[in-house]
Backbone as CSV, one residue per row, in Angstrom:
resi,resn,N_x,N_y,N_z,CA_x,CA_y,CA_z,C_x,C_y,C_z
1,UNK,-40.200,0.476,83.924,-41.151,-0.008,84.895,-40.385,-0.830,85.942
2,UNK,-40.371,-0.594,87.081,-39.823,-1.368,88.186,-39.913,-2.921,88.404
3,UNK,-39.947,-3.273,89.261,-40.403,-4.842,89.476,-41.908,-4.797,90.136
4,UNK,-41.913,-3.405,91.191,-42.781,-3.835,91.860,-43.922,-3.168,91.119
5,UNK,-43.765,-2.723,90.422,-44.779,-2.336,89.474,-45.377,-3.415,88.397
6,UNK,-44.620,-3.775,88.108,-44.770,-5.753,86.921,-45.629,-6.328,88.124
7,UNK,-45.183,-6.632,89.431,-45.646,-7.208,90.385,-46.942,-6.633,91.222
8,UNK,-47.268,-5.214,90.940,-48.668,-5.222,91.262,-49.152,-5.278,89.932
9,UNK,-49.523,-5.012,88.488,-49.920,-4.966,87.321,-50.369,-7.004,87.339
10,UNK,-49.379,-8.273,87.867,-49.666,-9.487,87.860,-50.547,-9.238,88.534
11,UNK,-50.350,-9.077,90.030,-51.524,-9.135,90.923,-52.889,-8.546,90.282
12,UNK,-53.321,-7.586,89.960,-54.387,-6.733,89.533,-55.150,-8.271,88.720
13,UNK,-54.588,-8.788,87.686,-54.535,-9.401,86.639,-54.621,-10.788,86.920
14,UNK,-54.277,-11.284,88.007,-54.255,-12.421,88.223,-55.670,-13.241,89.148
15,UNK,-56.411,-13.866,88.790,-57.394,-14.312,89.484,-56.759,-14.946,90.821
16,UNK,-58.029,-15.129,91.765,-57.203,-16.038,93.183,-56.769,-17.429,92.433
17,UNK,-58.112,-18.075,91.619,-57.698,-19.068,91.043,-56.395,-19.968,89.878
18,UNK,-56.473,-18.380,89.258,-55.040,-18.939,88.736,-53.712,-18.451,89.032
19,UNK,-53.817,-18.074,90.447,-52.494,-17.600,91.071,-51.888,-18.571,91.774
20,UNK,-50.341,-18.857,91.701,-49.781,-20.006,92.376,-50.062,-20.000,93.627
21,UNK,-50.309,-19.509,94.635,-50.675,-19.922,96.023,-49.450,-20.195,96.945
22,UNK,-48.617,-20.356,96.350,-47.281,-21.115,97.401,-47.125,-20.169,99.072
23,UNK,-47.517,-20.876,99.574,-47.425,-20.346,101.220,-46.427,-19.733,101.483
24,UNK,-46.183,-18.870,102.104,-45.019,-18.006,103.081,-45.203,-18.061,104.614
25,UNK,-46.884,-17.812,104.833,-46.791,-17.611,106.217,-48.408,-17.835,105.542
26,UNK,-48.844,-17.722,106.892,-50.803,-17.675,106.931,-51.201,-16.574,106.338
27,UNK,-50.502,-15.535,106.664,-51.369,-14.600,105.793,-50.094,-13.934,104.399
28,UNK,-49.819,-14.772,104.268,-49.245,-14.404,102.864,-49.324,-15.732,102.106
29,UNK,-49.408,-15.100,100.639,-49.235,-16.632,99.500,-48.673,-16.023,98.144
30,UNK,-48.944,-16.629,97.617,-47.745,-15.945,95.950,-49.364,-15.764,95.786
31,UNK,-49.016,-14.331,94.964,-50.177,-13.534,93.708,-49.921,-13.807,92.413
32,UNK,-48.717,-14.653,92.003,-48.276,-14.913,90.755,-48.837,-15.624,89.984
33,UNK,-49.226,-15.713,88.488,-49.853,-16.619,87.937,-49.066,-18.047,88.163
34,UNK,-49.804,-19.216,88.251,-49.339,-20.727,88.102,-48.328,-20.679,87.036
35,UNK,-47.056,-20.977,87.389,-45.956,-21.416,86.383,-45.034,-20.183,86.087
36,UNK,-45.098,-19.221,87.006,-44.725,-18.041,86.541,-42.819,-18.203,87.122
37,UNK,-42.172,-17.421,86.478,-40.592,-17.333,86.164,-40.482,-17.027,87.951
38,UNK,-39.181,-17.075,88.042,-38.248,-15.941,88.974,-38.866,-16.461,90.356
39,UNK,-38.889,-15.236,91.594,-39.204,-15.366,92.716,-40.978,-15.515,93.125
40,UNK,-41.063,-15.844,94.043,-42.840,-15.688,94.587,-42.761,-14.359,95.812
41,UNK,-43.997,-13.776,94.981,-44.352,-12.756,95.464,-45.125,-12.479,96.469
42,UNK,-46.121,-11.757,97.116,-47.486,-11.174,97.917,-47.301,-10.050,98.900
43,UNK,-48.391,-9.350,99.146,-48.372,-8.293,99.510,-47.751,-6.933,98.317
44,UNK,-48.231,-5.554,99.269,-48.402,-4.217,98.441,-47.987,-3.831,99.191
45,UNK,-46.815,-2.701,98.471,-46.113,-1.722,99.022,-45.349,-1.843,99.800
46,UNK,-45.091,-1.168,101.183,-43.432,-1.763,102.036,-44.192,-2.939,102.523
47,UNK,-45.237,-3.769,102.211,-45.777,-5.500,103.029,-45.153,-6.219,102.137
48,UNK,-44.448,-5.967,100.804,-44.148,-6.891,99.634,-43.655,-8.254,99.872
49,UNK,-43.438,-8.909,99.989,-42.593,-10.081,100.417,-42.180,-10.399,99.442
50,UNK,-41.055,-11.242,98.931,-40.481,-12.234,98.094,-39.841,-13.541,98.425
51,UNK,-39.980,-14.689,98.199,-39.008,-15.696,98.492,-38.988,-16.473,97.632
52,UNK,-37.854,-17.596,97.808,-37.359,-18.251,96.817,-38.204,-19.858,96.902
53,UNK,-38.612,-20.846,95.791,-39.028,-21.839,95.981,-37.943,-22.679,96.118
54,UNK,-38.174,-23.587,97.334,-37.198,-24.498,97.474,-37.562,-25.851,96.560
55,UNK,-36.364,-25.970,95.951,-36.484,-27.312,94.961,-36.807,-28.644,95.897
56,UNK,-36.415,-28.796,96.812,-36.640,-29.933,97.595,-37.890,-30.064,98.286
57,UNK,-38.901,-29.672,98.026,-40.221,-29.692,98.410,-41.506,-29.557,97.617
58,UNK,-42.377,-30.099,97.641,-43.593,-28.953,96.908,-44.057,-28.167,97.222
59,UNK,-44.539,-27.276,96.753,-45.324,-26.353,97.461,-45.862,-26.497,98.307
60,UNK,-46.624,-25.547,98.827,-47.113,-25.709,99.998,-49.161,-24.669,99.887
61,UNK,-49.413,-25.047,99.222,-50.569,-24.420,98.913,-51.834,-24.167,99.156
62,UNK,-52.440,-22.489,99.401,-53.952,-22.074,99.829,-54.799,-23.348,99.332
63,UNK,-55.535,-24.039,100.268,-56.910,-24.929,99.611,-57.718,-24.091,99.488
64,UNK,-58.725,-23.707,99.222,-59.986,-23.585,99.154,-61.176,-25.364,99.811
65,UNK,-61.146,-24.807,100.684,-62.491,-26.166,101.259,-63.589,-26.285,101.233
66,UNK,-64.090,-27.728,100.732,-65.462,-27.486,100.224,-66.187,-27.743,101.044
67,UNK,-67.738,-27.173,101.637,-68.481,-27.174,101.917,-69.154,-28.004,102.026
């Protein structure tokens, strides 16, 4: 099984809520579950993105705003 196959099978699987969120850009965020190994992911197919979390920061994460 590939990576990007592990990596849509998380996505499928992963709620919005318990997916790490870590920002890339506005319209991208990690699909990865919270706490998950290795690189942050988002997007399908040639849109895939990957990048690395920088230790010197926190995340940077989707809110959801309440109403």
């Amino acid at each position: 099984m590939s990576s990007d196959d592990r990596l849509d099978l998380e996505f499928a699987y992963t709620t919005y809520q318990d997916s790490c969120r870590d920002i890339y850009s506005p319209h991208y965020y990690c699909r990865r579950p919270v706490g998950h190994d290795d690189v942050h992911a988002a997007g399908f197919g040639p849109d895939r993105l990957r990048w690395d979390h920088q230790r010197d920061h926190l995340p940077h994460k989707v809110v959801e705003q309440q109403s």
